[in-house]
C-alpha positions as CSV (number, residue, x, y, z in Angstrom):
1,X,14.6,153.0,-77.9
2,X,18.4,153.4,-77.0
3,X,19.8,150.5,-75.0
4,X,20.1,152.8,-71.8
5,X,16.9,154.1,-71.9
6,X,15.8,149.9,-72.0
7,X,17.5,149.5,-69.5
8,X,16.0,152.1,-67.7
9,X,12.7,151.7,-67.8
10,X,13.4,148.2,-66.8
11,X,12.8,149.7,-63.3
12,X,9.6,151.1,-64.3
13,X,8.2,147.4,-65.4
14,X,9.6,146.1,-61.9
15,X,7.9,149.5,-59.7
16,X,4.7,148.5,-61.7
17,X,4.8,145.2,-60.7
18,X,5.3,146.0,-57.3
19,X,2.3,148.6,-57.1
20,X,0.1,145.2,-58.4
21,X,0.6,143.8,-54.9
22,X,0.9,140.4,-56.8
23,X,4.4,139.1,-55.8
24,X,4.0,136.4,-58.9
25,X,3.9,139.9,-61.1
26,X,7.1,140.7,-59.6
27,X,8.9,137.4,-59.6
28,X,8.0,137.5,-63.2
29,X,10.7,140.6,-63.9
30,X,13.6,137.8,-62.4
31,X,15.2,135.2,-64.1
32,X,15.2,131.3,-62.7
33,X,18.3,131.9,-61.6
34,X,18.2,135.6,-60.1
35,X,19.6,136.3,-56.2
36,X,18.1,139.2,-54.8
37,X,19.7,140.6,-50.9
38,X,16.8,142.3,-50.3
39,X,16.6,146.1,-48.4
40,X,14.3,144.6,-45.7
41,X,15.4,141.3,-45.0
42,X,18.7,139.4,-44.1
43,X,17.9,136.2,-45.7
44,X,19.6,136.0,-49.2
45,X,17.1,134.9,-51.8
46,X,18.6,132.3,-54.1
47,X,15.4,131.3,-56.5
48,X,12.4,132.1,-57.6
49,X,10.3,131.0,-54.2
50,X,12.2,132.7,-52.0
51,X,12.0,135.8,-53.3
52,X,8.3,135.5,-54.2
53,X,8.4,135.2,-50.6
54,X,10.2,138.3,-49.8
55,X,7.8,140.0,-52.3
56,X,4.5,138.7,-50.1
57,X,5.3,140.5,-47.4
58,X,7.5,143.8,-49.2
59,X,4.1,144.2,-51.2
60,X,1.6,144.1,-48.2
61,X,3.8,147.4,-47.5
62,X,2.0,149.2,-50.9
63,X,5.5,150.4,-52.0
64,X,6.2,153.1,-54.7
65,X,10.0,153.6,-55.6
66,X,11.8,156.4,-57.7
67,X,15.7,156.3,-59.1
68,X,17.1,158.9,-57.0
69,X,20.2,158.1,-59.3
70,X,20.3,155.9,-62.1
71,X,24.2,154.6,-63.5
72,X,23.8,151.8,-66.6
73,X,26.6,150.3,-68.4
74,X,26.2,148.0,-70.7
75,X,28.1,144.7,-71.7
76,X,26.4,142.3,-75.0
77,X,23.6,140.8,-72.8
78,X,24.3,141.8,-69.5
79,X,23.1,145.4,-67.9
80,X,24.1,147.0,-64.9
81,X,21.8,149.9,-63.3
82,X,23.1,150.6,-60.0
83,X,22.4,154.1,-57.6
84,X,20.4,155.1,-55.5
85,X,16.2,155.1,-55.0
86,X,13.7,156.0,-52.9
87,X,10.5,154.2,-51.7
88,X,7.5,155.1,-49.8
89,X,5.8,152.4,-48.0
90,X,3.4,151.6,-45.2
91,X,4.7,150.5,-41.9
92,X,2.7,149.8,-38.9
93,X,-0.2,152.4,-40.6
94,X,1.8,155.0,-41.1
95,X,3.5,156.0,-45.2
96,X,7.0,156.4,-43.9
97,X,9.9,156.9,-46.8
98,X,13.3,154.5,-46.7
99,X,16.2,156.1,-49.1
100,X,18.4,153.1,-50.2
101,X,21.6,151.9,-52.8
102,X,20.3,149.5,-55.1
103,X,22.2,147.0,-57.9
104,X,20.4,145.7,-60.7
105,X,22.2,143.5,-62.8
106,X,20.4,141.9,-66.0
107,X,20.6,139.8,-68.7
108,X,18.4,139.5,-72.3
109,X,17.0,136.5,-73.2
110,X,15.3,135.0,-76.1
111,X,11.7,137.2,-74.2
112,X,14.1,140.2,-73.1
113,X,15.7,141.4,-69.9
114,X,15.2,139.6,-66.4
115,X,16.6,140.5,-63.9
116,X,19.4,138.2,-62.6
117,X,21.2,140.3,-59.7
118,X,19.0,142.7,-57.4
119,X,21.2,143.8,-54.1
120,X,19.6,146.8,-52.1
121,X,20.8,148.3,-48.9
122,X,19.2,150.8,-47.0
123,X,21.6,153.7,-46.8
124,X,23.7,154.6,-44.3
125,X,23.5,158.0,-42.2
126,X,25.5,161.0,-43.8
């Protein structure tokens, strides 16, 4: 596999984990040292409690994202996928659909890539 397409289906391992409903499954695709500003939430998470505890309550929403658009550039160990996705979630009982901008930056280790950087903002009106 091409280094792009890695990188790529880094979001595919993270969407899985998500669909789990396990926040420790998700936490898991972060390094110790990650910060995620999270679409939902104006707390910035610094380590890996916090955003397991973003990732309690995001999960309870039974999310399922797509890349919309999908921009990687690589540097040595670091990865950058940033663009735009889409996720379906459940709010108040209903499946309602929140389009967002999304940076993921990561880095390989000695077990492969974790995310380190994760910013998402929903997206503005047109």
């Amino acid at each position: 596999m091409n280094q792009p397409n890695e990188i790529a289906s880094l979001f595919d391992k993270w969407n899985a984990a998500l669909k789990t409903a396990d926040p420790d499954r998700v936490v898991a695709c972060y390094a110790p040292d990650a910060i995620l500003l999270p679409t939902v939430s104006a707390q910035v998470r610094h380590n890996h409690a916090e955003i397991r505890d973003y990732f309690v309550h995001f999960c309870a929403k039974q999310p399922d994202g797509r890349i919309d658009e999908a921009n990687i550039r690589m540097f040595g160990d670091i990865a950058i996928n940033s663009g735009r996705y889409t996720f379906e979630l459940t709010d108040n009982g209903q499946r309602v659909t929140v389009a967002a901008r999304f940076t993921f930056v990561y880095r390989k280790s000695d077990t492969g890539w974790l995310i380190t950087e994760h910013h998402s903002s929903v997206m503005p009106p047109s």
